[in-house]
mmCIF file of the C-alpha atoms, coordinates in Angstrom:
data_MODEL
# 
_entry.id   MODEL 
# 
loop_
_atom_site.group_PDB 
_atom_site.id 
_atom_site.type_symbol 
_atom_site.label_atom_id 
_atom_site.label_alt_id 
_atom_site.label_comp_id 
_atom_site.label_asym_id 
_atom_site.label_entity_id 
_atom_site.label_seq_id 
_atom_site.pdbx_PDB_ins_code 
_atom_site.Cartn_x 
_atom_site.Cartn_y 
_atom_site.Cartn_z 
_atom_site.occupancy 
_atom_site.B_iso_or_equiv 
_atom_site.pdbx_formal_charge 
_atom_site.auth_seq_id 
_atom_site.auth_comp_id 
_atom_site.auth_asym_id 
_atom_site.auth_atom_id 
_atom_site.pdbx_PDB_model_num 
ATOM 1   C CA . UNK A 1 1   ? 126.497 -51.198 -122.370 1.00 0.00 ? 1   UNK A CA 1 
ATOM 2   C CA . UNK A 1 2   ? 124.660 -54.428 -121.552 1.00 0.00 ? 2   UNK A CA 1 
ATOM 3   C CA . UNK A 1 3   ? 124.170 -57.420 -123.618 1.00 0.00 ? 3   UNK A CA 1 
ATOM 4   C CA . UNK A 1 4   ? 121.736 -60.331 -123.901 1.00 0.00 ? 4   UNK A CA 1 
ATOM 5   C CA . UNK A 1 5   ? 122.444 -63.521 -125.934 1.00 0.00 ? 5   UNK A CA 1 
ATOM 6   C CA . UNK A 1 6   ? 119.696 -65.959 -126.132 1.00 0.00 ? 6   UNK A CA 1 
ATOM 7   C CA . UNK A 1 7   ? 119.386 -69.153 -128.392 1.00 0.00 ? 7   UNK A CA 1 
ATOM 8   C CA . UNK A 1 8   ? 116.407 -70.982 -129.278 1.00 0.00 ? 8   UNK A CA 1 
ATOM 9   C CA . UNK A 1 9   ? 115.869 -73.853 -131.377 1.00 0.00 ? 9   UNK A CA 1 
ATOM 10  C CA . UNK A 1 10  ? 113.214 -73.628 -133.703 1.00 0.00 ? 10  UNK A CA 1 
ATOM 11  C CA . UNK A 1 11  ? 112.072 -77.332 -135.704 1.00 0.00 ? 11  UNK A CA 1 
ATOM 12  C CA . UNK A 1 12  ? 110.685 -75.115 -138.535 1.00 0.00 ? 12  UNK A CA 1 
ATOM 13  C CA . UNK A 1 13  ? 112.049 -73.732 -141.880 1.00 0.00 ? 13  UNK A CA 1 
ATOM 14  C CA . UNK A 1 14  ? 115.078 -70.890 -141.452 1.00 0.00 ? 14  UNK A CA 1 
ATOM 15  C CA . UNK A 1 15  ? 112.955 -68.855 -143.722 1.00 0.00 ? 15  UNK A CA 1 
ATOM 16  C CA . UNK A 1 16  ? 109.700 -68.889 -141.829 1.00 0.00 ? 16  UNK A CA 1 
ATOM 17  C CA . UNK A 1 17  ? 111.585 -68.132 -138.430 1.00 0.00 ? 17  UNK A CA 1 
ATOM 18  C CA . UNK A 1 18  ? 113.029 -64.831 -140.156 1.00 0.00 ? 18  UNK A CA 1 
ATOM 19  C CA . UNK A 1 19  ? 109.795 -63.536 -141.455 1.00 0.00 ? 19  UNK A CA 1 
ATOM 20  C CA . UNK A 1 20  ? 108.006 -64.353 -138.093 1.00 0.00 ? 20  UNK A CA 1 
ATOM 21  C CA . UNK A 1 21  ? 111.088 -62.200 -135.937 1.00 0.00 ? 21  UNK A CA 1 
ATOM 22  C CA . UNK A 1 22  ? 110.354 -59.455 -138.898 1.00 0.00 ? 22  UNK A CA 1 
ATOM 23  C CA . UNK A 1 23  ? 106.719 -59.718 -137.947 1.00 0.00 ? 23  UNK A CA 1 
ATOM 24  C CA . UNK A 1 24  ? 104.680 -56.709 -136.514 1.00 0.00 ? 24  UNK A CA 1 
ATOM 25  C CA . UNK A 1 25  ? 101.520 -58.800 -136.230 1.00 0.00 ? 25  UNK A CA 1 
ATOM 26  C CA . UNK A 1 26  ? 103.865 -61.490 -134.392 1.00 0.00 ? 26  UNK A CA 1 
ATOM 27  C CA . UNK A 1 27  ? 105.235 -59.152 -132.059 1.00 0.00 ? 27  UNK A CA 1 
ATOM 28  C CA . UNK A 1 28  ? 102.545 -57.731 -130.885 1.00 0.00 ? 28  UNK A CA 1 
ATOM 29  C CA . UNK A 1 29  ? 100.773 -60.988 -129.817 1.00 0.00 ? 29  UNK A CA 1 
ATOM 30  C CA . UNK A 1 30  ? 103.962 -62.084 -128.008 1.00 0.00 ? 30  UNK A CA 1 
ATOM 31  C CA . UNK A 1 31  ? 104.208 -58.710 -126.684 1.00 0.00 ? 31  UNK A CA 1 
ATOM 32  C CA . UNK A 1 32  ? 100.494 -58.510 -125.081 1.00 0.00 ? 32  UNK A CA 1 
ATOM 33  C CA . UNK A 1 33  ? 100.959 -58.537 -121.702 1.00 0.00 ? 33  UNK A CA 1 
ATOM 34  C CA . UNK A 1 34  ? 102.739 -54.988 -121.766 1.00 0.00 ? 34  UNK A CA 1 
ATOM 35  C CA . UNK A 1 35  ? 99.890  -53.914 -124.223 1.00 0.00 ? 35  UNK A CA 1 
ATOM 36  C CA . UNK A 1 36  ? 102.366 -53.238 -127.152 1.00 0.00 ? 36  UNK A CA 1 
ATOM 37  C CA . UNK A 1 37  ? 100.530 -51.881 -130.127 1.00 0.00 ? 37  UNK A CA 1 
ATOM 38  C CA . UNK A 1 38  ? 101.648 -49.832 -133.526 1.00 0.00 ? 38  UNK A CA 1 
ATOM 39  C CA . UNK A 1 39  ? 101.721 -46.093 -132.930 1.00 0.00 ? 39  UNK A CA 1 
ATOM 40  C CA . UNK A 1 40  ? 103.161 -45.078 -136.547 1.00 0.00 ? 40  UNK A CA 1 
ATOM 41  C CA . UNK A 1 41  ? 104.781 -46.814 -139.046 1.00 0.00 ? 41  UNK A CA 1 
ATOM 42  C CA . UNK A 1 42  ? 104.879 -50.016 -141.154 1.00 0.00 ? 42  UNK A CA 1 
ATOM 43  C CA . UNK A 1 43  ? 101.033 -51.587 -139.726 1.00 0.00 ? 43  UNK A CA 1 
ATOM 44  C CA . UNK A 1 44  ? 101.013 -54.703 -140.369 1.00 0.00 ? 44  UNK A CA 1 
ATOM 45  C CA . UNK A 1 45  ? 102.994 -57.602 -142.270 1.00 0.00 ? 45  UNK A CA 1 
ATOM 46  C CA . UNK A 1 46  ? 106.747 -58.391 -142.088 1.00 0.00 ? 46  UNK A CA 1 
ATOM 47  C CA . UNK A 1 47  ? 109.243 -55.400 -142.054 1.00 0.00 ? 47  UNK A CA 1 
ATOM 48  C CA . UNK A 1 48  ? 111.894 -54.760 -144.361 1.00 0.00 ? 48  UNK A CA 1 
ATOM 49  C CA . UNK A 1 49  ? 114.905 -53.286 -144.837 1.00 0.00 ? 49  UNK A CA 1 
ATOM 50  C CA . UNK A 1 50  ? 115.061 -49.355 -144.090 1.00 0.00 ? 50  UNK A CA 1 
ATOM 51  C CA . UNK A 1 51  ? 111.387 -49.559 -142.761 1.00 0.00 ? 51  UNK A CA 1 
ATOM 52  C CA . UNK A 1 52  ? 110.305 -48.025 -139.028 1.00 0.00 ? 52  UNK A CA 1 
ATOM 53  C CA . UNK A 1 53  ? 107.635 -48.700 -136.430 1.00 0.00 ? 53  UNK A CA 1 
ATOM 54  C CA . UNK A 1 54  ? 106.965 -46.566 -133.588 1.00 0.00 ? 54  UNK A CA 1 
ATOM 55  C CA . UNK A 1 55  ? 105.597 -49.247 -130.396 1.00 0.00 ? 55  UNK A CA 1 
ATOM 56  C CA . UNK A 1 56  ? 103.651 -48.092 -127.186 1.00 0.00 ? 56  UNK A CA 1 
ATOM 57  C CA . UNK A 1 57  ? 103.678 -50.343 -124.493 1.00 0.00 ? 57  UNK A CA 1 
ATOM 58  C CA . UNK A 1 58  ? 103.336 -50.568 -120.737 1.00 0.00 ? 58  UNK A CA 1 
ATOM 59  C CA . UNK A 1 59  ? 106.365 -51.021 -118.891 1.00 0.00 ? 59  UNK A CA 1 
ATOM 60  C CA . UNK A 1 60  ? 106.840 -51.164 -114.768 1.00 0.00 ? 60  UNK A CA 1 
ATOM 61  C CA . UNK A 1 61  ? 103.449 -49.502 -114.703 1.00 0.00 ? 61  UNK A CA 1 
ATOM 62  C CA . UNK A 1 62  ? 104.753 -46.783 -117.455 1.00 0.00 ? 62  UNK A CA 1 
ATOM 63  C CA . UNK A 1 63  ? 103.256 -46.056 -120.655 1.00 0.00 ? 63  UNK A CA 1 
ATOM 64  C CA . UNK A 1 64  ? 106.435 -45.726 -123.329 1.00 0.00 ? 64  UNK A CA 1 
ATOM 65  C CA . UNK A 1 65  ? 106.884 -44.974 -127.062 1.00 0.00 ? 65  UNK A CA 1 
ATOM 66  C CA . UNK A 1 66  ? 110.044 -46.750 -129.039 1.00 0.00 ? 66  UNK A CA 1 
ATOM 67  C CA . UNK A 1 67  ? 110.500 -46.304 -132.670 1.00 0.00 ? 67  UNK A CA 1 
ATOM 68  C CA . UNK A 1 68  ? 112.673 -49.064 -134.404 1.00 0.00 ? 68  UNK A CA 1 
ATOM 69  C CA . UNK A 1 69  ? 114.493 -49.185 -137.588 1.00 0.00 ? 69  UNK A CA 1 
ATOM 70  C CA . UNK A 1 70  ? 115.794 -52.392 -139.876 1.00 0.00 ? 70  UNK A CA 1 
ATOM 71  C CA . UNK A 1 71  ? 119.216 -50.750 -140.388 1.00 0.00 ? 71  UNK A CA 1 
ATOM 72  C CA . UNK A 1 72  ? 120.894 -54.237 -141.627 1.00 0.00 ? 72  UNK A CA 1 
ATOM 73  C CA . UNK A 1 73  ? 119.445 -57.546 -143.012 1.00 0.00 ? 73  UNK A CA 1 
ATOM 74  C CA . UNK A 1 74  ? 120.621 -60.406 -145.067 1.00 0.00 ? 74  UNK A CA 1 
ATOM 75  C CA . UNK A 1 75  ? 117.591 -62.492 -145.172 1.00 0.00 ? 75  UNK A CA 1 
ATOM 76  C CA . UNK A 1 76  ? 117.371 -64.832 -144.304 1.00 0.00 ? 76  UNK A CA 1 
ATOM 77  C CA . UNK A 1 77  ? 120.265 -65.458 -141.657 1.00 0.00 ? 77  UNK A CA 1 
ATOM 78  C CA . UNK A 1 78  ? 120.519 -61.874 -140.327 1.00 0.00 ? 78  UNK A CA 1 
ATOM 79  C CA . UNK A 1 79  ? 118.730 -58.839 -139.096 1.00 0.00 ? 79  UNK A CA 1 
ATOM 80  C CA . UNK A 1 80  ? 119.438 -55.698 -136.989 1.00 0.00 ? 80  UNK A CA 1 
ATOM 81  C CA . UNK A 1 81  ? 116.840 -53.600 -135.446 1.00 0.00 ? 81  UNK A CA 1 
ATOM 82  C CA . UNK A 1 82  ? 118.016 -50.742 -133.427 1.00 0.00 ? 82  UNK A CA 1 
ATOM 83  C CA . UNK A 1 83  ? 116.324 -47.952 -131.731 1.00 0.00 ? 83  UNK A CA 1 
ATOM 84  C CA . UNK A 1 84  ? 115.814 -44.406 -133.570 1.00 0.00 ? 84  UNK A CA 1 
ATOM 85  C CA . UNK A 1 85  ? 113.895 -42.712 -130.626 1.00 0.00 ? 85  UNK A CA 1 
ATOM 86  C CA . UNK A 1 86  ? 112.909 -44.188 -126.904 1.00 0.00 ? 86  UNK A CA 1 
ATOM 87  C CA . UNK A 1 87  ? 113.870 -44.327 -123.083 1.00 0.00 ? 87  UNK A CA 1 
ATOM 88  C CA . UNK A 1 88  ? 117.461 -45.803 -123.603 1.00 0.00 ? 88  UNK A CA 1 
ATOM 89  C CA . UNK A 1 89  ? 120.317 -44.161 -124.564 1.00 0.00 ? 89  UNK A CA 1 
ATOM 90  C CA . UNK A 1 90  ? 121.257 -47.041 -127.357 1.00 0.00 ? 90  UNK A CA 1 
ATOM 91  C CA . UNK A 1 91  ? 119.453 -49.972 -128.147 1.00 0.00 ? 91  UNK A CA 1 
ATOM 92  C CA . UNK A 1 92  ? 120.700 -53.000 -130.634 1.00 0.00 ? 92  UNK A CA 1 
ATOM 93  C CA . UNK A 1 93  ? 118.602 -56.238 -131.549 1.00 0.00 ? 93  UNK A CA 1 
ATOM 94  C CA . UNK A 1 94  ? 120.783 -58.132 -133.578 1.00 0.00 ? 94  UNK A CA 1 
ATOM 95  C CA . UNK A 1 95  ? 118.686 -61.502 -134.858 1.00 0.00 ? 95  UNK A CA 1 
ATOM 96  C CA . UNK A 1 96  ? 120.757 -64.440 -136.223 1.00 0.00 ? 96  UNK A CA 1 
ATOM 97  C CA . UNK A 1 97  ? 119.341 -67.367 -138.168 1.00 0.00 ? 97  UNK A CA 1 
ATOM 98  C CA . UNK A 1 98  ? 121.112 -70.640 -138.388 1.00 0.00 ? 98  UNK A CA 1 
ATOM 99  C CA . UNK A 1 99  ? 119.573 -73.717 -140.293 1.00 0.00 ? 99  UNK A CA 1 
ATOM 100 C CA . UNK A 1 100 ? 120.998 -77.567 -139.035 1.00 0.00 ? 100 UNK A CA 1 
ATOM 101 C CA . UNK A 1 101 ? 119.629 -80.541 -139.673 1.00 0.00 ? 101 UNK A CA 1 
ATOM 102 C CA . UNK A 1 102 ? 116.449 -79.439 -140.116 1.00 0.00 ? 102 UNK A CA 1 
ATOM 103 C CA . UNK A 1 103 ? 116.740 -76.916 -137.119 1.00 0.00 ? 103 UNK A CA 1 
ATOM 104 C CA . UNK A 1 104 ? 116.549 -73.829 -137.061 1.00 0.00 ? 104 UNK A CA 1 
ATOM 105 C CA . UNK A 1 105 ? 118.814 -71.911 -134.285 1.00 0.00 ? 105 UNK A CA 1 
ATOM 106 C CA . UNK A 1 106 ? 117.689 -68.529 -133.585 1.00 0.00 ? 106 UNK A CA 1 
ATOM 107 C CA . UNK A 1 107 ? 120.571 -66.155 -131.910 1.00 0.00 ? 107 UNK A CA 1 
ATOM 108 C CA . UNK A 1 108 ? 119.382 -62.737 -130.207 1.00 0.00 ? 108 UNK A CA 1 
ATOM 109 C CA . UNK A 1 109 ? 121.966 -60.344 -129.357 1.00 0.00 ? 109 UNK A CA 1 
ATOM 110 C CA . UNK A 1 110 ? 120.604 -57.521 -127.807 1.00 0.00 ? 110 UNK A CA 1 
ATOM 111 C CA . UNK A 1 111 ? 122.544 -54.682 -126.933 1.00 0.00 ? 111 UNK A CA 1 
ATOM 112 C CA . UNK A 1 112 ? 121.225 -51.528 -124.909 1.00 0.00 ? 112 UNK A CA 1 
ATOM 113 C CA . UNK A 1 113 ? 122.440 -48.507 -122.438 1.00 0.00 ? 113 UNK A CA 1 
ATOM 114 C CA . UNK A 1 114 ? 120.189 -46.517 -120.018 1.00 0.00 ? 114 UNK A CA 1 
ATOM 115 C CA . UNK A 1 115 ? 120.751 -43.127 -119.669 1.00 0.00 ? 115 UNK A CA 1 
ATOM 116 C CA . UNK A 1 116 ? 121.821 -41.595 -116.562 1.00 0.00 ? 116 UNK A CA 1 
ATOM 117 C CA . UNK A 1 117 ? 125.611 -42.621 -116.145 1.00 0.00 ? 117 UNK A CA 1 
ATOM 118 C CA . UNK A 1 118 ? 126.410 -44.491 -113.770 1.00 0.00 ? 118 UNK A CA 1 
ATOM 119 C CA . UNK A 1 119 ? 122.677 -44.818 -112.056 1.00 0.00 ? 119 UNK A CA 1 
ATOM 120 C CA . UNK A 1 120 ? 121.834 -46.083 -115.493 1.00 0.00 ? 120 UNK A CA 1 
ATOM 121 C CA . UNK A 1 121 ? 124.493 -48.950 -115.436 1.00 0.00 ? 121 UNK A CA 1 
ATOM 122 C CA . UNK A 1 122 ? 123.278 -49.938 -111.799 1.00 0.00 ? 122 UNK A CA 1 
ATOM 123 C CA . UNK A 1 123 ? 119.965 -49.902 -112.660 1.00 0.00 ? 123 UNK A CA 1 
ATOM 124 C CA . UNK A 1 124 ? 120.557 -52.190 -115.810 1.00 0.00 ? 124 UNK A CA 1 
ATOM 125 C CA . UNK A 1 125 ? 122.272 -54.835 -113.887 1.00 0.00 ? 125 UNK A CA 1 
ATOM 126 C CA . UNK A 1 126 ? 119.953 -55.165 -110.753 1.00 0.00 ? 126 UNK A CA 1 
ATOM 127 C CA . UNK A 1 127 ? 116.685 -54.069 -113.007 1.00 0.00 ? 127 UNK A CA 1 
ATOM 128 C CA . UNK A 1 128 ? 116.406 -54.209 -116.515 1.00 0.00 ? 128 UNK A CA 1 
ATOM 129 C CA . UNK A 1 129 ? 118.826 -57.154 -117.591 1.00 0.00 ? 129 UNK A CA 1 
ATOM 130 C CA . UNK A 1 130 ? 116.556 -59.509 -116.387 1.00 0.00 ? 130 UNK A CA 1 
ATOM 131 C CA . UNK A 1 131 ? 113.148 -58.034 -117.434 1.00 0.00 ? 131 UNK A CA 1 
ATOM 132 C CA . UNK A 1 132 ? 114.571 -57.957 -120.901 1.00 0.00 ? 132 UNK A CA 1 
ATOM 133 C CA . UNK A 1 133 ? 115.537 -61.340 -120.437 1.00 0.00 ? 133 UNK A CA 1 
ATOM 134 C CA . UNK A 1 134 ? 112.213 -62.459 -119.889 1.00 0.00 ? 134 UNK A CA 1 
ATOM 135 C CA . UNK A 1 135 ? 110.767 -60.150 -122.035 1.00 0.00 ? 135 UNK A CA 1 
ATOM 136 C CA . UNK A 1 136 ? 112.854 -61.407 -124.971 1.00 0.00 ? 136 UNK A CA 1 
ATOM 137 C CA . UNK A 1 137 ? 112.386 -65.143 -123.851 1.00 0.00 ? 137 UNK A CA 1 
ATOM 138 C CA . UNK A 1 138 ? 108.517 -64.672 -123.965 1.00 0.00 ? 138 UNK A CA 1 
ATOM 139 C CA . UNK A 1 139 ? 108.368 -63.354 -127.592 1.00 0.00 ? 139 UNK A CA 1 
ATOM 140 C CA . UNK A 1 140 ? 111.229 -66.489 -128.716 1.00 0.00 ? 140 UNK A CA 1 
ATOM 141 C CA . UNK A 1 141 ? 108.877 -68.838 -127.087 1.00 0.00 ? 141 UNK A CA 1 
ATOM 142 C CA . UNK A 1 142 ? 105.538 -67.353 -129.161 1.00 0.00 ? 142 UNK A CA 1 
ATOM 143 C CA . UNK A 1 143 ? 108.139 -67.451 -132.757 1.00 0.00 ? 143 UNK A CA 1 
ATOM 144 C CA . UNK A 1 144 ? 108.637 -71.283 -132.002 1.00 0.00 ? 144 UNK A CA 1 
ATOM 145 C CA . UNK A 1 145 ? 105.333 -72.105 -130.751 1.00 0.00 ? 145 UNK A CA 1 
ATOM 146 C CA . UNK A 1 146 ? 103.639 -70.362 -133.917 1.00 0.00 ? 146 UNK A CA 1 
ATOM 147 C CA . UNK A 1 147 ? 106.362 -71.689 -136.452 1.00 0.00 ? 147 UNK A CA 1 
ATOM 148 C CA . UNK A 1 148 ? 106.299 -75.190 -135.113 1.00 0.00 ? 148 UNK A CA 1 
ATOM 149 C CA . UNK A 1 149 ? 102.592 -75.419 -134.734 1.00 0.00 ? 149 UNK A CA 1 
ATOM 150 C CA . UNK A 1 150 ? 101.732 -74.170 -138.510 1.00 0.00 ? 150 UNK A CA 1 
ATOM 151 C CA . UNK A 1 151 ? 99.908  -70.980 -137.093 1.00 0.00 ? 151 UNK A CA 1 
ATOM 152 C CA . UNK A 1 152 ? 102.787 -69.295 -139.081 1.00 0.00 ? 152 UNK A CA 1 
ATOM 153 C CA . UNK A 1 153 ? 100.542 -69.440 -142.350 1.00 0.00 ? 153 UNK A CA 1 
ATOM 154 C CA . UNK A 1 154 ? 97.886  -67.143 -140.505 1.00 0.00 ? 154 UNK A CA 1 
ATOM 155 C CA . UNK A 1 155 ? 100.419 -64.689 -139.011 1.00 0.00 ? 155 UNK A CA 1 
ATOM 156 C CA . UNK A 1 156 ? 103.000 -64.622 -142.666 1.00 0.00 ? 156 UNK A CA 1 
ATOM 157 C CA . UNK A 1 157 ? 99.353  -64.870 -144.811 1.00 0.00 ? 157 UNK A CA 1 
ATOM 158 C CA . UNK A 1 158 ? 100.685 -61.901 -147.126 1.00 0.00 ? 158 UNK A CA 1 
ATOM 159 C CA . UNK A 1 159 ? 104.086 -63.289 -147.942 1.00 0.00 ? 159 UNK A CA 1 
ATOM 160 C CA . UNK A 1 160 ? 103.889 -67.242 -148.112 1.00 0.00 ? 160 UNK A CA 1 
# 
């Protein structure tokens, strides 16, 4: 299994950081340049415990389908979004909140397996480890810009 870790700091409220990682309409403007957009499930808003959405996106030229679940959260330091059906064999996205001094440190932890054995493994270390890198990077660097900047109140409209 590969693993990412990532940390970002984030000079905006914990609470405001959490909803906008737990935001569909976030994630799909950080997400645009692979075209990601709701297939089924929750719409719009901030997801919550228990609650699915199935994304299609455009990936190395390839049109995919991944449905995620919230299967842990303990808002608002702590989230887990893993994958119920897609491409990979596993998939974790663990999301950790830390507030200091005003800070807020966001902690990604993402977890995943290809299928296909051994090919799989290669193909996650010379491939995919560092598009999901950058992948994960892009959408960290749209949370702070939007929570730092105050767009957060037009994104989180529904629940602040």
């Amino acid at each position: 299994m590969s693993k990412i870790t990532l940390e970002t700091q984030i000079n905006a409220p914990i609470q405001i950081c959490y909803d906008l990682a737990l935001s569909v309409d976030l994630h799909q403007l950080s997400t645009a340049k692979t075209g990601e957009h709701i297939v089924s499930g929750i719409k719009e808003g901030v997801m919550k415990l228990g609650e699915c959405v199935t994304w299609r996106a455009k990936h190395f030229g390839i049109w995919q389908e991944l449905t995620s679940k919230i299967t842990e959260a303990q808002p608002p330091n702590y989230f887990v979004d893993e994958m119920q059906k897609g491409i990979f064999k596993s998939l974790r996205h663990e999301h950790h909140f830390i507030e200091e001094n005003q800070i807020t440190i966001m902690k990604d932890v993402f977890m995943f397996e290809s299928p296909l054995g051994v090919l799989g493994k290669i193909v996650n270390r010379i491939i995919l480890e560092r598009y999901l890198t950058s992948f994960l990077q892009e959408r960290n660097f749209v949370i702070k810009q939007v929570a730092e900047s105050g767009k957060w109140r037009d994104i989180l409209r529904r629940t602040h």
